[in-house]
N, C-alpha and C positions, 0 to 999 in steps of 0.2 A: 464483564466477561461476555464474549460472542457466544448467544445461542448457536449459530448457525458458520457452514461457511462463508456465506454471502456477507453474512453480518462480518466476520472476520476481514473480506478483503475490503469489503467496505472502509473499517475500520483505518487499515495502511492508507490505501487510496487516497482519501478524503483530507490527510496532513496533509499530501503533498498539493492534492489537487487547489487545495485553499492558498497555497502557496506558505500555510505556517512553517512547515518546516522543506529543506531542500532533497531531491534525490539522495543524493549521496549520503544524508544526514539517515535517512530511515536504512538504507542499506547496509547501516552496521547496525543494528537492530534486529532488521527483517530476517525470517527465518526462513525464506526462500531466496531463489535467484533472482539477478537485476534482471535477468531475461522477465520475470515471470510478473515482477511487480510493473514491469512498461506495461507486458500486456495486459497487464489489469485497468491498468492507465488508460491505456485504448478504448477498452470495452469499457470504460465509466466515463 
């Protein structure tokens, strides 16, 4: 469980970043917008 937020988008970020899992895979998951998790993407 995420202390933090950081730690939380980290958490998103870091499947897709590794390439384990695909965008669209986390996006029926993710508790926010595809807008929101690119720009997480961006900034990591």
């Amino acid at each position: 469980m995420p202390k933090n937020i950081l730690e939380e988008r980290i958490r998103w970020v870091k499947m897709v970043d590794d390439g384990k899992v695909k965008l669209k895979d986390v996006l029926i998951l993710f508790p926010y917008s595809e807008r929101t998790l690119k720009r997480w993407l961006r900034t990591y």
